[in-house]
ZALUMNU-69695 format. One record per residue (C-alpha): residue number from 1; residue in three letters; x, y, z. Coordinates in nm, 2 decimals, padded with zeros to 4 digits. Layout:
% ZALUMNU-69695
> NUM	ALA	X	Y	Z
...
This chain:
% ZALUMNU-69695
> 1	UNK	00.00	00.00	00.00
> 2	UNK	00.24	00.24	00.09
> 3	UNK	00.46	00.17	-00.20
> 4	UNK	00.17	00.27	-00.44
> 5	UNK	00.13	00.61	-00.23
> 6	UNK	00.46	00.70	-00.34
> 7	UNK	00.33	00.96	-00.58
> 8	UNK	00.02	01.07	-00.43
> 9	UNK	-00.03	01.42	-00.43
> 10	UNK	-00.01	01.60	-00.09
> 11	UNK	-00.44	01.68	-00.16
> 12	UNK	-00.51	01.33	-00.21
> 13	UNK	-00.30	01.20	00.17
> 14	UNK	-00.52	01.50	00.29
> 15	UNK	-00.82	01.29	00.16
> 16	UNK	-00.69	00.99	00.29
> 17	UNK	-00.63	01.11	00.60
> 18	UNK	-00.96	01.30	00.68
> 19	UNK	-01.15	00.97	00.55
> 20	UNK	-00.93	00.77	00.86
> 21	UNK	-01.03	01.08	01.09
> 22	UNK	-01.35	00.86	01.20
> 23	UNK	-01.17	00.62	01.38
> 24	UNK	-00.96	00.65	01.68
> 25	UNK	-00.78	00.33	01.71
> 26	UNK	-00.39	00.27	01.72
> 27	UNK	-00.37	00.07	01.38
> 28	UNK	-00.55	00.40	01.27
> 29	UNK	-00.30	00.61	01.39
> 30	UNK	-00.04	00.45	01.32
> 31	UNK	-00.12	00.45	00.92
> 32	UNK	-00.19	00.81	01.00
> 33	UNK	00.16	00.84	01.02
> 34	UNK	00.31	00.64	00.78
> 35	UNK	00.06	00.89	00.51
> 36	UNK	00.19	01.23	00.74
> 37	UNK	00.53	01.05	00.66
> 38	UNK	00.53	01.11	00.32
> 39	UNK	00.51	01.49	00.28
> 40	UNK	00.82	01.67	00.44
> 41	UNK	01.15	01.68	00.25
> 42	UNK	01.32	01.71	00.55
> 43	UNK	01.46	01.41	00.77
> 44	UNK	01.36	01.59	01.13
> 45	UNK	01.03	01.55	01.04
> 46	UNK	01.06	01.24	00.94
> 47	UNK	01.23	01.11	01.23
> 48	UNK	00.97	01.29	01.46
> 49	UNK	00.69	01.14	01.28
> 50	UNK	00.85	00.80	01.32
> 51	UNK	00.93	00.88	01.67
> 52	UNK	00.52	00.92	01.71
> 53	UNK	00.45	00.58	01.55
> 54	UNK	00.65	00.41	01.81
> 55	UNK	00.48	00.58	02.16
> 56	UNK	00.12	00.47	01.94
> 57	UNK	00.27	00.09	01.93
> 58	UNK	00.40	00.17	02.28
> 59	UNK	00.07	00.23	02.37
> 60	UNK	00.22	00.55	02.58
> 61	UNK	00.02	00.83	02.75
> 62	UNK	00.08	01.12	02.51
> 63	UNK	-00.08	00.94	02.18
> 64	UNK	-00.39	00.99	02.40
> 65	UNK	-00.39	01.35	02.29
> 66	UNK	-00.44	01.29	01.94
> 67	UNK	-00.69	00.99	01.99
> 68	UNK	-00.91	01.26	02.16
> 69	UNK	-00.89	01.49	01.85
> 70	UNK	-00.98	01.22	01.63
> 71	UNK	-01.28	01.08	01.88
> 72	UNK	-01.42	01.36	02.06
> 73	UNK	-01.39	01.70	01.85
> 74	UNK	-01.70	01.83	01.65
> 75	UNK	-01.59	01.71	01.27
> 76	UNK	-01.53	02.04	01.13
> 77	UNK	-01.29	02.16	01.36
> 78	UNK	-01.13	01.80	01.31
> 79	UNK	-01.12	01.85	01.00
> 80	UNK	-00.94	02.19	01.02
> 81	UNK	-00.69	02.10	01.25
> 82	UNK	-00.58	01.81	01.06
> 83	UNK	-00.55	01.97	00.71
> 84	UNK	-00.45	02.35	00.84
> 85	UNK	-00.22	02.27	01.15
> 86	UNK	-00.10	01.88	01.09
> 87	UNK	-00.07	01.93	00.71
> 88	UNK	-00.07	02.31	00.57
> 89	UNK	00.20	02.39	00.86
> 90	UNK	00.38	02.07	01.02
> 91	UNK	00.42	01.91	00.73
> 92	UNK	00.34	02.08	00.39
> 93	UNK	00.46	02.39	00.58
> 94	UNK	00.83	02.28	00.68
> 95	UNK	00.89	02.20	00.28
> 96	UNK	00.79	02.58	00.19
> 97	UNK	00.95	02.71	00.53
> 98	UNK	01.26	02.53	00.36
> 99	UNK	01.21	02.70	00.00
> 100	UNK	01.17	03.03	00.17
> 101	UNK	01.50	03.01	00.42
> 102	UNK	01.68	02.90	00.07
> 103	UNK	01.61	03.24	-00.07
> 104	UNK	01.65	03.44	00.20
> 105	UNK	01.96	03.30	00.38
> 106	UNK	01.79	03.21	00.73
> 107	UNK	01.47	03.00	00.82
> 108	UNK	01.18	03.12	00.92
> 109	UNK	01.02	03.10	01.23
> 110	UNK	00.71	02.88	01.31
> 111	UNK	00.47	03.10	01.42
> 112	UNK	00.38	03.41	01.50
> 113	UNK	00.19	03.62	01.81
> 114	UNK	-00.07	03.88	01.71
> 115	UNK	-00.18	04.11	01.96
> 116	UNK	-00.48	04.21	01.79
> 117	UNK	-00.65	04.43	02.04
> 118	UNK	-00.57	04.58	02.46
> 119	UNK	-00.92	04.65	02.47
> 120	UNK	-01.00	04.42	02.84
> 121	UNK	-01.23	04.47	03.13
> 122	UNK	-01.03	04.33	03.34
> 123	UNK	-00.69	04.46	03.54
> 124	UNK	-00.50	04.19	03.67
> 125	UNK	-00.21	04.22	03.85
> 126	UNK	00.12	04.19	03.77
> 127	UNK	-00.04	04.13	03.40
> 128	UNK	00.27	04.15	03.13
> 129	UNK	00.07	04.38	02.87
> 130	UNK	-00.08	04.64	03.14
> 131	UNK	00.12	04.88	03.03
> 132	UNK	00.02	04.91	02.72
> 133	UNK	-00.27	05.16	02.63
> 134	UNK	-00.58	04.99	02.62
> 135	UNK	-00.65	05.19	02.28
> 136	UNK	-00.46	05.02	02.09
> 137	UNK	-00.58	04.84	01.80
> 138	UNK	-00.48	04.69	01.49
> 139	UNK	-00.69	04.70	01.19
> 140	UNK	-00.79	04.38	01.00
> 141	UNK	-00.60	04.48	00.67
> 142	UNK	-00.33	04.51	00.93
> 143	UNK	-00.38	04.21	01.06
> 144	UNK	-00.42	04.05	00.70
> 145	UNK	-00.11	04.15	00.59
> 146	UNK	00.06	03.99	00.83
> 147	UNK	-00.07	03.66	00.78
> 148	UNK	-00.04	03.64	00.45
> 149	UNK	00.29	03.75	00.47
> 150	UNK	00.34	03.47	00.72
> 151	UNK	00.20	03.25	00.46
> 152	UNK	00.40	03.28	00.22
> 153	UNK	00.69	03.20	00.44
> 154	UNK	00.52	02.83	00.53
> 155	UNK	00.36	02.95	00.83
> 156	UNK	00.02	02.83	00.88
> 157	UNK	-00.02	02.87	01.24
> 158	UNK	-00.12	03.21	01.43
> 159	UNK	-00.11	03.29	01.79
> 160	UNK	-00.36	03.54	01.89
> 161	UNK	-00.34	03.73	02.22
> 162	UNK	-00.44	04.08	02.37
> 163	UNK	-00.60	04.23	02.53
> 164	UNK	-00.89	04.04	02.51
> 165	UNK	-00.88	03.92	02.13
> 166	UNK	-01.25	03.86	02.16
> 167	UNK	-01.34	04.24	02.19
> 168	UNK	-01.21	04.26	01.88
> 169	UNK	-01.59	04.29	01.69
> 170	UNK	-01.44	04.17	01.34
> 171	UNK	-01.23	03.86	01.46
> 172	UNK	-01.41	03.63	01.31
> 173	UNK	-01.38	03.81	00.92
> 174	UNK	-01.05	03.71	00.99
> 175	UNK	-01.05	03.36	01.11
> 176	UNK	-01.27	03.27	00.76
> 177	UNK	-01.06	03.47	00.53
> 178	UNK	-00.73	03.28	00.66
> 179	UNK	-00.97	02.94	00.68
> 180	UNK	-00.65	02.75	00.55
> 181	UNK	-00.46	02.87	00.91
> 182	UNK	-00.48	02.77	01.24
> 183	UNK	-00.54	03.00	01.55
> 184	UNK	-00.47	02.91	01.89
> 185	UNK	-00.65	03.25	02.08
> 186	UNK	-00.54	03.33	02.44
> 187	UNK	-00.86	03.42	02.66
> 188	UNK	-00.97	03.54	03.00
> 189	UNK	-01.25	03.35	02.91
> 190	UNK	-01.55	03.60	03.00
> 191	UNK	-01.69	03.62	02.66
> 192	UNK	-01.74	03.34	02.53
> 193	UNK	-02.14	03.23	02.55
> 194	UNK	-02.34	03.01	02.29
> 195	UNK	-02.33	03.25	02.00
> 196	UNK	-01.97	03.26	01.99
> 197	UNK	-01.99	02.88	02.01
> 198	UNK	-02.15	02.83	01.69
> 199	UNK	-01.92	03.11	01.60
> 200	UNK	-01.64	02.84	01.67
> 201	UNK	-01.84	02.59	01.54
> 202	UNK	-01.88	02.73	01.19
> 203	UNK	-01.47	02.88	01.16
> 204	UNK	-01.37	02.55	01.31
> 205	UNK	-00.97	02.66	01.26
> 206	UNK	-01.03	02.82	01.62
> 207	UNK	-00.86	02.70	01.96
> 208	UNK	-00.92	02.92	02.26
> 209	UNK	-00.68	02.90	02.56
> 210	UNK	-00.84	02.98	02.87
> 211	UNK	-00.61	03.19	03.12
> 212	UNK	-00.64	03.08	03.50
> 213	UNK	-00.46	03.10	03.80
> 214	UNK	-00.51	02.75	04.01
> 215	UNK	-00.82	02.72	04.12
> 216	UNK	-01.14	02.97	04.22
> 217	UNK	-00.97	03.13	04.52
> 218	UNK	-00.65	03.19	04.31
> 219	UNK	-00.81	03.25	03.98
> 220	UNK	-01.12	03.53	04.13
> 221	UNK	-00.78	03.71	04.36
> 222	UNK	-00.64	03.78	04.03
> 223	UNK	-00.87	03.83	03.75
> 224	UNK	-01.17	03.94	03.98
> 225	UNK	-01.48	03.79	04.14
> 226	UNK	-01.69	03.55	04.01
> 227	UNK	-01.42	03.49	03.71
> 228	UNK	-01.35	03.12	03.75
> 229	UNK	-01.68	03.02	03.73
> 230	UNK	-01.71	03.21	03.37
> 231	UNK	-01.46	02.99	03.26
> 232	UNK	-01.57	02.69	03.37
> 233	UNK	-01.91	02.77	03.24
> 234	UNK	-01.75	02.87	02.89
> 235	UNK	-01.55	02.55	02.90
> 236	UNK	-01.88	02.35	02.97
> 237	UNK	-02.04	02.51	02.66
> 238	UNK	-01.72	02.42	02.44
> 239	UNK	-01.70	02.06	02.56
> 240	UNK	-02.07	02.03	02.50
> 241	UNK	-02.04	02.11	02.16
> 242	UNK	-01.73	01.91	02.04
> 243	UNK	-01.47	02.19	02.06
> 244	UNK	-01.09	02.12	02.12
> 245	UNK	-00.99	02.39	02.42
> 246	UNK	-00.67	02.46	02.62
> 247	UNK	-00.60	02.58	02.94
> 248	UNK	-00.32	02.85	03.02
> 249	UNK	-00.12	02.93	03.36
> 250	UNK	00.13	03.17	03.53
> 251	UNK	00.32	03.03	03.76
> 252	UNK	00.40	03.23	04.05
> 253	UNK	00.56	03.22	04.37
> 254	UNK	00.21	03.18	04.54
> 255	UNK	00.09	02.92	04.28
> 256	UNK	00.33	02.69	04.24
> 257	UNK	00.19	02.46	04.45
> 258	UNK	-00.14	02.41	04.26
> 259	UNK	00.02	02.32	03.90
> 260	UNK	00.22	02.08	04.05
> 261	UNK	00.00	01.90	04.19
> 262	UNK	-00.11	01.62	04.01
> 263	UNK	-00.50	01.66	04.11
> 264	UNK	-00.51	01.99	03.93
> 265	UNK	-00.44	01.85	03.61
> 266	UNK	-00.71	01.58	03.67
> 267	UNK	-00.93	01.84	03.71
> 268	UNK	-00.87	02.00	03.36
> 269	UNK	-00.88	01.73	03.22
> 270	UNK	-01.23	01.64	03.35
> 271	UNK	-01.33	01.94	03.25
> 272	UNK	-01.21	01.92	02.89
> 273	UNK	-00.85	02.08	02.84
> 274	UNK	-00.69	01.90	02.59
> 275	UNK	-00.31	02.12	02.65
> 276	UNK	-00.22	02.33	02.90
> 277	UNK	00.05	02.65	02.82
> 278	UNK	00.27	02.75	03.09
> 279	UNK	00.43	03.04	03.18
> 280	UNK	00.63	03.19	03.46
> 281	UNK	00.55	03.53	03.58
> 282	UNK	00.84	03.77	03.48
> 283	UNK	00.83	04.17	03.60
> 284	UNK	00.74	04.31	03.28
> 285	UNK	00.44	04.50	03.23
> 286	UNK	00.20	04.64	03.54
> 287	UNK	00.35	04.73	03.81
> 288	UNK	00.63	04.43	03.82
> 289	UNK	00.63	04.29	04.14
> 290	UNK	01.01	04.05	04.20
> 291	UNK	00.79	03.88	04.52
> 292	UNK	00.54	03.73	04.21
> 293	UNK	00.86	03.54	04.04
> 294	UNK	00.87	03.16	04.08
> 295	UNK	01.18	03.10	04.32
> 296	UNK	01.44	02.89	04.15
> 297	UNK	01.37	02.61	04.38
> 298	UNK	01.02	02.64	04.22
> 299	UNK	01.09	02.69	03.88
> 300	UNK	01.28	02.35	03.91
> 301	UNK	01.00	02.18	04.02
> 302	UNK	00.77	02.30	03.82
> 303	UNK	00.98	02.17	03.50
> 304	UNK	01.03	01.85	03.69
> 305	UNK	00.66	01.75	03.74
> 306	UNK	00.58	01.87	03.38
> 307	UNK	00.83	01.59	03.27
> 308	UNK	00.63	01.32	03.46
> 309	UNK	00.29	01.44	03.35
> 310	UNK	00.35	01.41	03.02
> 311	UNK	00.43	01.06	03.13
> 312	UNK	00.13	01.00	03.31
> 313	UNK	-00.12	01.23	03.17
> 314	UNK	-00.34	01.24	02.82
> 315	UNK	-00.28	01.63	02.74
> 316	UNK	-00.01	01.81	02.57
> 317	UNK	00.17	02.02	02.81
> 318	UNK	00.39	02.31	02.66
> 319	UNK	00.64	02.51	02.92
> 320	UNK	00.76	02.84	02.75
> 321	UNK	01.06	02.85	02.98
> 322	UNK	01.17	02.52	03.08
> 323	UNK	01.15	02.32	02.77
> 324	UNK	01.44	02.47	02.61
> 325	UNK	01.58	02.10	02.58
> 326	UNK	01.34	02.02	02.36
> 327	UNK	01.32	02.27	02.12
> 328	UNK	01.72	02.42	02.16
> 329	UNK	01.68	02.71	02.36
> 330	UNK	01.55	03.08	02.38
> 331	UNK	01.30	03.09	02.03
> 332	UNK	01.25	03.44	02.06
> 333	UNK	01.38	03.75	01.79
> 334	UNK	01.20	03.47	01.49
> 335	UNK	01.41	03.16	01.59
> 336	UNK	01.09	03.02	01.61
> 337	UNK	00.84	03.32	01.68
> 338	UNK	00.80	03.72	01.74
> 339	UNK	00.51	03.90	01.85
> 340	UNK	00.34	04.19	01.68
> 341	UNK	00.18	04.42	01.96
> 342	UNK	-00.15	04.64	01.88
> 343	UNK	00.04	04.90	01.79
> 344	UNK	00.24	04.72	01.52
> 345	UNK	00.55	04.69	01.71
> 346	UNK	00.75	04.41	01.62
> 347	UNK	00.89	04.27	01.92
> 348	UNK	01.13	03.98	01.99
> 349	UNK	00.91	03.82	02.21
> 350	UNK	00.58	03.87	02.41
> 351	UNK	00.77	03.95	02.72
> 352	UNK	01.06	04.16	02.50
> 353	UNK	00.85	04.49	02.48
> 354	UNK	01.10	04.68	02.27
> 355	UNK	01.15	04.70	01.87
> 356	UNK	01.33	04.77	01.58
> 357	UNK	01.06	04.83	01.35
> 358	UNK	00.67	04.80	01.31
> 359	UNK	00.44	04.65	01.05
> 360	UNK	00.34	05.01	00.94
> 361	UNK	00.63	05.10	00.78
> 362	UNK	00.80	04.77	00.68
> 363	UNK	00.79	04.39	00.59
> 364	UNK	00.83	04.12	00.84
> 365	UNK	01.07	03.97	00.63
> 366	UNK	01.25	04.32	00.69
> 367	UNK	01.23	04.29	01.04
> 368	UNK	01.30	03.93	01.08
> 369	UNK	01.64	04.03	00.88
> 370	UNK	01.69	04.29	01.07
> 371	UNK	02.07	04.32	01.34
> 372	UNK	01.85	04.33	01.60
> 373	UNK	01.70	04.00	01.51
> 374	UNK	02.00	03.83	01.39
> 375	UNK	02.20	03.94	01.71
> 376	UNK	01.96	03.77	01.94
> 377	UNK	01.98	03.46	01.72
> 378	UNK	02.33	03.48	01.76
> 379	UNK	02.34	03.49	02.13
> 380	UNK	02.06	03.22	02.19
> 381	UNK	02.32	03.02	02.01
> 382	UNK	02.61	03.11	02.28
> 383	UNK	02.40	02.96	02.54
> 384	UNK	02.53	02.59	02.61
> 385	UNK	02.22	02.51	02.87
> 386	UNK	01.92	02.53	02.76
> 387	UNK	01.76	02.50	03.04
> 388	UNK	01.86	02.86	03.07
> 389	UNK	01.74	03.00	02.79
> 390	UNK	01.55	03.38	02.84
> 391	UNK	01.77	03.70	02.78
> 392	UNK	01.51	03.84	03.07
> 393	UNK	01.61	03.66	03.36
> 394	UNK	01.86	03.36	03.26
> 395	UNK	02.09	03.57	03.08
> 396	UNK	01.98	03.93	03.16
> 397	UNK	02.32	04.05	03.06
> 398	UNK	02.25	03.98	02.71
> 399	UNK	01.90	04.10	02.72
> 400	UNK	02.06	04.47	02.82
> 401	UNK	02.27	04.52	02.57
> 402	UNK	02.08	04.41	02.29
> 403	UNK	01.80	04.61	02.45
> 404	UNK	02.07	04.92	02.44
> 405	UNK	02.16	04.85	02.02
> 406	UNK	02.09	05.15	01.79
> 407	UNK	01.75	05.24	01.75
> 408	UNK	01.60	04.98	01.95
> 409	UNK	01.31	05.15	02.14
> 410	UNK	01.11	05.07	02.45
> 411	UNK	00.70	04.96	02.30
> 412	UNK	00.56	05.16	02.63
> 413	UNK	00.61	05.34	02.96
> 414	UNK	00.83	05.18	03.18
> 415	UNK	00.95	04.90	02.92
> 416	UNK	01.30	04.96	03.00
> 417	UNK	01.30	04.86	03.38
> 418	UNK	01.34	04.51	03.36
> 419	UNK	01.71	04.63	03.20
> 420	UNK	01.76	04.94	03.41
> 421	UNK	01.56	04.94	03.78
> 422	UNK	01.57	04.54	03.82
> 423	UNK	01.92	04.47	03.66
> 424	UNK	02.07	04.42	04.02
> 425	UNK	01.75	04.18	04.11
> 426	UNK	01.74	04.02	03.75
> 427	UNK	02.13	03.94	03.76
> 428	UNK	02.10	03.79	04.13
> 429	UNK	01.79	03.60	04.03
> 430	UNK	01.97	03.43	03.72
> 431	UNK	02.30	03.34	03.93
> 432	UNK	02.07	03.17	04.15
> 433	UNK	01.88	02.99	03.88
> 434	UNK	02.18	02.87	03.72
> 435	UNK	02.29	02.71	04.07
> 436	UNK	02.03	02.41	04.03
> 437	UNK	01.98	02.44	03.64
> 438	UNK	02.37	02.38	03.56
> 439	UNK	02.37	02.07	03.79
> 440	UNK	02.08	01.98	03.65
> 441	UNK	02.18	02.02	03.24
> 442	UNK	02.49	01.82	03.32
> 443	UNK	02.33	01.52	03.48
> 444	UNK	02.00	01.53	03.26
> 445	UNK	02.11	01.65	02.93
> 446	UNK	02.53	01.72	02.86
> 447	UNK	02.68	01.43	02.70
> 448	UNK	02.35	01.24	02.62
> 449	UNK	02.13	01.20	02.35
> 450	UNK	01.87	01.40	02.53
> 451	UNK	02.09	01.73	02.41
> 452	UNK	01.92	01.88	02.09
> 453	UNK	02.30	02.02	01.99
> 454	UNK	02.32	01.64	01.90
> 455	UNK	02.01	01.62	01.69
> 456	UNK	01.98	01.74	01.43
> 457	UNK	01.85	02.09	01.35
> 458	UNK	01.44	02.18	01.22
């Protein structure tokens, strides 16, 4: 069978593999992968997708993850994710990413953040975007432009934040215009009711990730009375109706607890989550607190029982900061991703708020080419353990002086004090850090085929 597939076209494994999509059994994954198999070029993704047929004949906790998006999801948001995320970016994607890196002398990154929108009735604390103004808003030919653009790079997968993207009115003209994209859409959650469902429904390229803090007591001190039961109630409505939905969490020095705590992710599971995102809190934004950060003791832990979840658990569980080892490091300044903020800023990162150049006045491509771009690419390469990977507070040194390079500019009020108030408490923190990560890189990572500088590169 497979031998015949040898020149199928990549529409017709698309076919194939949407026609398997009603079935949720291992032999049907496994063929899954052998048709996924045949579209990148490049070896990686080869390897990876081979990698994947083994934990499905392994029978391991992870491959429950897909099961559920092939059993439990409403069929047209099935359908999307398979063709726009699994082929039209991971696989199909990689080939043009390739094409596009062979013109321009560097590859592309994977994805990209969109800020659309600070429009948010909510003021959490310690919130990384509070200090933008809340006025800010980019325009959907804005917006347009900068997916397409992204598109004709290979990328085929948008991350939308705020704000709260879902004050944008026109969000959804944009989610059918792109319909060959996927969106994954950080929320507070608040908004969403049954209209917007069938709103979901009908787009079906749409993920939401739902923001929370542990659980109501935690969540309602934060984000403000009553909020974590809007969320479960939004995630009721989603699960009700067939629609995949991920979960999102700060960790803090007064949460940490909570998200390590194996009955915490039972709960989201129960309730629906099929990944959770997690963050760490970092003094950026309103009025950045150094008590908030996740002691390094924590941080260890944290990245620790993520590792045996993943083990144990059936969700997909993505750590910004502490999975350097698995994706080589930092992948800020378009290593892997940038962020546009609402005010067309294009910033290394979400947590980076400074920039180079904006979307008003010149091409991504521009931007991703730019020496301020390329220098942070250069000094994420510098950094031997990646288990330290952030120019904010692993190597804060670096993040000062490529925050200082000609006309780089802070994105908003009091952007710079990360680099000029907390550099004494950023550089303390860091040495600290580094005095349970380093241990921990040589005995976990140096020297063993769990070091991505041995693999080879995406």
């Amino acid at each position: 069978m497979l031998q015949s597939l040898k020149n199928y076209t990549t529409e017709k494994i698309v076919s194939l593999l949407l026609s398997m999509a009603t079935s949720s059994s291992n032999e049907t994954l496994a063929r899954m992968t052998h048709l996924m198999e045949m579209i990148p070029k490049k070896d990686y993704y080869k390897e990876r997708i081979r990698w994947i047929r083994q934990l499905v004949r392994q029978g391991h906790p992870s491959i429950e993850f897909p099961r559920r998006i092939l059993r439990d999801i409403h069929p047209n948001q099935r359908s999307k994710w398979i063709t726009n995320l699994a082929v039209n970016h991971l696989l199909s994607g990689t080939n043009k990413r390739k094409e596009w890196a062979d013109r321009h002398g560097f590859y592309p990154p994977s994805t990209v953040v969109i800020s659309l929108t600070m429009k948010c009735n909510l003021s959490c604390y310690g919130c990384y975007a509070g200090d933008y103004s809340k006025t800010l808003e980019l325009s959907n030919d804005e917006v347009d432009s900068a997916l397409t653009q992204m598109k004709a790079m290979g990328v085929y997968f948008a991350v939308i934040s705020g704000g709260e993207p879902f004050f944008k009115q026109d969000i959804f003209e944009l989610f059918k215009k792109h319909s060959d994209m996927a969106f994954l859409v950080f929320t507070h959650g608040g908004l969403i009711d049954e209209a917007m469902v069938e709103k979901l429904i009908e787009v079906g390229n749409v993920m939401p990730a739902f923001s929370l803090e542990g659980y109501e007591a935690e969540t309602d001190a934060r984000r403000g009375a009553g909020h974590f039961q809007k969320v479960m109630h939004a995630m009721e409505l989603l699960k009700s109706a067939g629609l995949s939905f991920c979960g999102s969490f700060t960790q803090t020095s007064k949460n940490t607890d909570i998200i390590t705590d194996g009955k915490y992710i039972d709960m989201l599971l129960d309730k629906g989550v099929y990944a959770l995102w997690l963050f760490t809190y970092v003094p950026v934004g309103r009025e950045p607190n150094l008590e908030l950060m996740a002691t390094p003791e924590q941080r260890d832990l944290l990245r620790t029982r993520v590792a045996e979840f993943r083990d144990s658990k059936p969700m997909l569980f993505v750590d910004f900061w502490n999975d350097g080892p698995i994706i080589s490091g930092c992948i800020a300044g378009g290593r892997k991703y940038f962020h546009i903020n609402a005010n067309g800023d294009i910033e290394p990162c979400v947590f980076c708020h400074f920039a180079v150049d904006n979307i008003r006045r010149t091409t991504i491509a521009e931007a991703l080419g730019s020496p301020l771009f390329k220098a942070i690419r250069e000094r994420q390469a510098e950094h031997e353990n990646l288990l330290r990977p952030c120019m904010l507070i692993d190597h804060p040194d670096a993040g000062r002086e490529l925050f200082s390079t000609a006309g780089a500019y802070p994105t908003h009020d009091g952007a710079a004090k990360i680099f000029t108030d907390l550099a004494p408490q950023m550089d303390e923190y860091s040495a600290a850090y580094a005095g349970i990560a380093d241990p921990a890189w040589e005995r976990e990572f140096a020297g063993t085929e769990r070091n991505p500088r041995k693999r080879c590169q995406r």
